[in-house]
C-alpha positions in Angstrom: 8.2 1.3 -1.6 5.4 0.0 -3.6 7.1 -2.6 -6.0 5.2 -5.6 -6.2 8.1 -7.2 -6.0 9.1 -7.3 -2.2 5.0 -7.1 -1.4 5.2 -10.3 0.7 8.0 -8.5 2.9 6.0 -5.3 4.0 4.6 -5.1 7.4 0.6 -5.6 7.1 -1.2 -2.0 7.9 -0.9 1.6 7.8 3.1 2.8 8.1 5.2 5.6 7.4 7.7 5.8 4.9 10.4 6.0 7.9 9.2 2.9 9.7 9.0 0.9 6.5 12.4 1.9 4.9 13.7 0.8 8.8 11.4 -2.5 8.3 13.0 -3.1 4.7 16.4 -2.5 6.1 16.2 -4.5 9.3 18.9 -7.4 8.8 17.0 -10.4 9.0 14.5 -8.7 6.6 16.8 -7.4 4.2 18.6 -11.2 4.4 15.1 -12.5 3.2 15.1 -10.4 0.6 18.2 -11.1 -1.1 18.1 -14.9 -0.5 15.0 -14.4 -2.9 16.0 -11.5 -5.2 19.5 -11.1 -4.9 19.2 -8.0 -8.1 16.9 -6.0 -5.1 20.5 -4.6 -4.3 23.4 -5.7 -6.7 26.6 -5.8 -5.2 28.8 -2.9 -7.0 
């Protein structure tokens, strides 16, 4: 949840690890994501 990586694409402010991992997941969030770093979750 820290990985400097995805930095840019974590809500600003204090959060729990719940809220965050639903941010992360959220679809148009999670598009972003991979459209940038496409190895943030491989496909298998």
């Amino acid at each position: 949840m820290e990985c400097p990586v995805i930095a840019k694409f974590r809500p600003q402010g204090q959060h729990d690890l719940y809220s965050l991992i639903d941010h992360l997941l959220d679809s148009a969030t999670l598009r972003d994501i991979l459209r940038e770093y496409p190895q943030f979750a491989p496909r298998l």
